[in-house]
N, C-alpha and C positions, 0 to 999 in steps of 0.2 A: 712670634711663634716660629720657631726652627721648622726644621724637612721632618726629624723624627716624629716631633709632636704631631703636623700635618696628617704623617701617615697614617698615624694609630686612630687619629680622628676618621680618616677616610673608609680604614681597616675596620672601623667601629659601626662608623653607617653600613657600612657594605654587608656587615652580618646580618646590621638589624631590617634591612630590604631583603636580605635570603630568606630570614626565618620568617618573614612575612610571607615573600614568594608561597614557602615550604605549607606554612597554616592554610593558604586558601587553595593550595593544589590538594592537601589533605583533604579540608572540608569547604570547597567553594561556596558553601550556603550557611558558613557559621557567621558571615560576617552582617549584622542588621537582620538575622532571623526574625524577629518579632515583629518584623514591619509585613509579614506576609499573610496569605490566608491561612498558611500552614506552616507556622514556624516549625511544628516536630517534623516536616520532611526535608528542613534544611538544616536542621542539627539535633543532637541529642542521639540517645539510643535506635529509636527507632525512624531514621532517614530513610526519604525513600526515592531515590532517585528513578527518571524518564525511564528506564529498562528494566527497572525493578519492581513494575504489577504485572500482575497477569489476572486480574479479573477488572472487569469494571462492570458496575450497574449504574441505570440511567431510569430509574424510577418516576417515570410523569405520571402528574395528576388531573393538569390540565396542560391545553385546555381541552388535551386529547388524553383518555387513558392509555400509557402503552410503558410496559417495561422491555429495556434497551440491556442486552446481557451481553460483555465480551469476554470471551476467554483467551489466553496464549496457549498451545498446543504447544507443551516442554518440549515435541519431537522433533517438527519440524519449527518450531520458534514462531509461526504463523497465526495469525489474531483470524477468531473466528467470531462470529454471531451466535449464540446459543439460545437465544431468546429476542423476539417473539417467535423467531424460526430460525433455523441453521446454514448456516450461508459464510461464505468466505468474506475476511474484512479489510478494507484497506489498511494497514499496519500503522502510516502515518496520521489520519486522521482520530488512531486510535489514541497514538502520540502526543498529539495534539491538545486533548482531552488533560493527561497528564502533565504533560509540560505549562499549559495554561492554568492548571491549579496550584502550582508547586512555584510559575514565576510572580502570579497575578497579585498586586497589594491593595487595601482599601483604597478608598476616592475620600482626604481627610476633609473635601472642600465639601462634597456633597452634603446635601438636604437629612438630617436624622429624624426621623418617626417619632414619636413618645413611646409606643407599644409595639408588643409584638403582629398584633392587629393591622397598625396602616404600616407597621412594615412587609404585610401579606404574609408571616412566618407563623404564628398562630396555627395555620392550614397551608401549608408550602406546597407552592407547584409543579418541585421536583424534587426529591432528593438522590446524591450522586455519592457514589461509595466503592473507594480503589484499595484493594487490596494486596497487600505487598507479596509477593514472590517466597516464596519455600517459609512463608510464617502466617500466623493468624492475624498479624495489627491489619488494621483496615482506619482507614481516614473518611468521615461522612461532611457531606454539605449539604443543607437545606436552601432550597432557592426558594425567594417570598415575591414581591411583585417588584416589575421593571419601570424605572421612572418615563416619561413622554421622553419623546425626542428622538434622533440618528445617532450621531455621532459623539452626541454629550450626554445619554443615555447610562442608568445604572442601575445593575441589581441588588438587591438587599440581601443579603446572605448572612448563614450563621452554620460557622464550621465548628466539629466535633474537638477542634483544638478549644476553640474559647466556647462553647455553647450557651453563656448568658450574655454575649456581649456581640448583638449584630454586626454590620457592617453592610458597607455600598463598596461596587466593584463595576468601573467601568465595565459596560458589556460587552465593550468591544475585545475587550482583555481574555474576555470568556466565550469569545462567542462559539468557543466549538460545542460546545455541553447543548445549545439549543438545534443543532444540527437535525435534520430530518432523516427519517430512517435508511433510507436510500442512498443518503451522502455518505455512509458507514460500510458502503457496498466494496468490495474492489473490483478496481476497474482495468487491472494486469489480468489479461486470461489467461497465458502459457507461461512467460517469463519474460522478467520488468530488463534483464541482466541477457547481453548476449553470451560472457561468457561461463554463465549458468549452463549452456544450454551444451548439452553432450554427443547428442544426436536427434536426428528426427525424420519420420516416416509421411509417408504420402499414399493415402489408397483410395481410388474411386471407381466406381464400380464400372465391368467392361473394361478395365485399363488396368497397365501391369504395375502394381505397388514402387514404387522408390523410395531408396532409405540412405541415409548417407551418416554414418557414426566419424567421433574426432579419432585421429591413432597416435595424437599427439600436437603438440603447440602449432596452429596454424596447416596442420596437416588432417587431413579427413577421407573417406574410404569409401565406394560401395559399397552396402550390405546386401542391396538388395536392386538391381541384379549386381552379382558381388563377381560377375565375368569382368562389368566396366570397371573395375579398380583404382587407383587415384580420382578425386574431384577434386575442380580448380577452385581453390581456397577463395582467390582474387578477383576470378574473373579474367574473361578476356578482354581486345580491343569492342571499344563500341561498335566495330564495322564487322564483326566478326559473328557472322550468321547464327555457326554452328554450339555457341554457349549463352548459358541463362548470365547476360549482364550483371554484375557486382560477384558475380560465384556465389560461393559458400557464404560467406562474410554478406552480402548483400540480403541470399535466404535467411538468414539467422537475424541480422535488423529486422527483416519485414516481419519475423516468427516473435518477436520481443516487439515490435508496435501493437501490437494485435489489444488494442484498450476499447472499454466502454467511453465511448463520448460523454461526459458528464459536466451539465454548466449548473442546475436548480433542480429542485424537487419536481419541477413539470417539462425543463429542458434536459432529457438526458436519454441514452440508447439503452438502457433497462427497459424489457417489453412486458415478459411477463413473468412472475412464477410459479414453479412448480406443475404447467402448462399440460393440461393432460389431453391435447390435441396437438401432437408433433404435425400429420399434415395439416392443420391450418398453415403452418412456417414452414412447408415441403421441412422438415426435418427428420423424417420418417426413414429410417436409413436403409431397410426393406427394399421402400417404394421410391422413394423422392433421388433426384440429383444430387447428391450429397459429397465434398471433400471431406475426408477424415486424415485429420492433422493431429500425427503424435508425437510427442519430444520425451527424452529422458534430459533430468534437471538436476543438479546438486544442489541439496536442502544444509539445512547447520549441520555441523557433524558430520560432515562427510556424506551424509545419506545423500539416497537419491529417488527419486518420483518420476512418473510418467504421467500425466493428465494428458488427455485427446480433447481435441476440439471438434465440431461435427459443425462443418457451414453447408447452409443450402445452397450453391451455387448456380443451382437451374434459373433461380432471375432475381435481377436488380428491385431492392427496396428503399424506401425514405422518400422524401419528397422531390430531392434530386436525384434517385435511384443511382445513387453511390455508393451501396452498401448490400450486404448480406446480411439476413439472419444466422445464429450461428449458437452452437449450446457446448459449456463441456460432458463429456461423456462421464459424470459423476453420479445420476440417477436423482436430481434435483430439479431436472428439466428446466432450469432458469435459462429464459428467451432474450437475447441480448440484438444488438446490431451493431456490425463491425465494418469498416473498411472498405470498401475492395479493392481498393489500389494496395494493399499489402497483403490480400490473397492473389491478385492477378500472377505474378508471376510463380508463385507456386503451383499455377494452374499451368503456367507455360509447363512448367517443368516435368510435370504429369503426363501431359503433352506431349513431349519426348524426351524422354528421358536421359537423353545422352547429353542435356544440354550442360550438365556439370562437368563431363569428363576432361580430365587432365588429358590436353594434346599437346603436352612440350614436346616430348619425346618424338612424337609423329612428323610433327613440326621441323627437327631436327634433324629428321631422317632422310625428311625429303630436301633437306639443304644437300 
């Protein structure tokens, strides 16, 4: 074999791995479609990739009755609860949901039923139904019964792609669909992103507001009182009395930690909702000790939001009284328990107020 011939052989392979490359970056899910639960959302017309639903239903039947509704809100891109009540929803677990139906394949080893009967589909325990984004196709699953066992465990299913033709599905594959209502919760109150966050306010009662907005990359301003003007982005030295430690950049972690504690359906800082006794939780903002924590946030689209938070700060709660109750100012009264080591220094700060000011200049001056 000569160099020429070499080449063209080289030249030959080297297309036919492009044009491969080329098909799976087209459509990553054409390849072994039929091996899935859902072969039409990995190829054909109507595909429907992780970001492209925006409703899901979660229809149980047992062994509790309860429908599970989410919706995507086009404006701010945001997955909400619409059913059995209205409530803000972690976006990932919503993901979760979808990504698990769209990667999960049968278990070809598992135990098959004769009927639809002992495969519990007959009368299914759930049915799950995701609907695609700016169209009407919708993809349904039927869930029938779960075999014994943990980890080697399977549910018998029968999706709206093949509808006479069951199937077993590792549950571990699946296991978001059996999720409890609560785990569906979100558990970001202000914002997950610090640099989401634009500005943000401090008011408690008897004491003068402080508010500090950005005026640019790593640079931020009094608003409020707008006499002290520059705050220190950075922070000063740790030995340095007269500023709140970490600065600007430190408040704005503490203001993006601000999460519900969430491990199980009976371990988690979800208290109550829709709570129609604020003083039970001194969060009466009238009466009670209350910090009011506001941020402006950019949403998709450039948009932008302002949610308040409302912590009762008058006394420590939890078993280790390491935490606040705290609600956001949405008129949902949902009673959460947060932190307090990432409100304490906002409290400093309340406190007095000057602890943000930028003192290079003063600093400078007096060299």
């Amino acid at each position: 074999m000569n160099f020429k011939t070499t080449y063209i052989l080289f030249g030959f392979l080297a297309g036919v791995f492009i044009l491969l490359a080329f098909a799976l970056f087209m459509d990553p899910g054409a390849v072994d479609s039929a091996a899935f639960i859902f072969p039409s959302m990995r190829s054909g017309k109507n595909t429907i990739q992780v970001d492209e639903v925006d409703r899901i239903e979660v229809d149980r039947m047992k062994p509790v009755a309860e429908k599970l509704v989410f919706e995507l809100d086009p404006a701010t891109k945001r997955w909400n609860m619409t059913a059995p009540r209205s409530t803000r929803t972690d976006k990932f677990a919503i993901q979760e949901i979808v990504r698990q139906l769209r990667e999960a394949k049968p278990d070809l080893e598992a135990d098959r039923p004769s009927n639809l009967a002992q495969w519990g589909l007959d009368d299914p325990s759930a049915i799950i139904t995701l609907k695609k984004k700016d169209s009407e196709h919708t993809v349904s699953l039927k869930v029938g019964n779960t075999s014994p066992g943990e980890s080697s465990a399977v549910v018998y299913l029968l999706s709206s792609d093949n509808p006479k033709s069951p199937i077993a599905v590792k549950k571990s594959l699946i296991d978001g669909l059996f999720k409890p209502q609560v785990a569906f919760r979100e558990k970001d109150l202000l914002s997950p992103s610090v640099s989401d966050i634009k500005s943000f306010k401090l008011e408690e009662s008897g004491k003068k507001s402080v508010a500090v907005a950005m005026t640019g990359e790593s640079k931020w301003r009094y608003a409020e009182p707008v006499s002290y003007g520059e705050a220190d982005f950075d922070g000063g030295e740790n030995n340095d009395p007269l500023k709140v430690s970490g600065g600007v950049r430190g408040l704005l972690m503490n203001i993006s930690n601000l999460k519900v504690e969430y491990k199980d359906e009976k371990i988690n800082d979800f208290v109550s909702d829709e709570s129609p006794d604020l003083a039970k939780y001194k969060l009466d903002v009238a009466k009670d000790k209350v910090l009011q924590l506001s941020i402006e946030r950019i949403e998709e689209g450039n948009k932008t939001s302002s949610p308040k938070l409302i912590v009762a700060v008058g006394e420590k709660v939890g078993e280790t009284k390491d935490k606040f109750y705290a609600m956001l100012d949405d008129g949902k009264k949902e009673i959460v328990r947060i932190s307090a080591a990432s409100i304490e220094p906002l409290l400093r700060l309340i406190a007095d107020p000057e602890g943000l000011r930028d003192r290079t200049l003063v600093k400078a001056g007096a060299l």
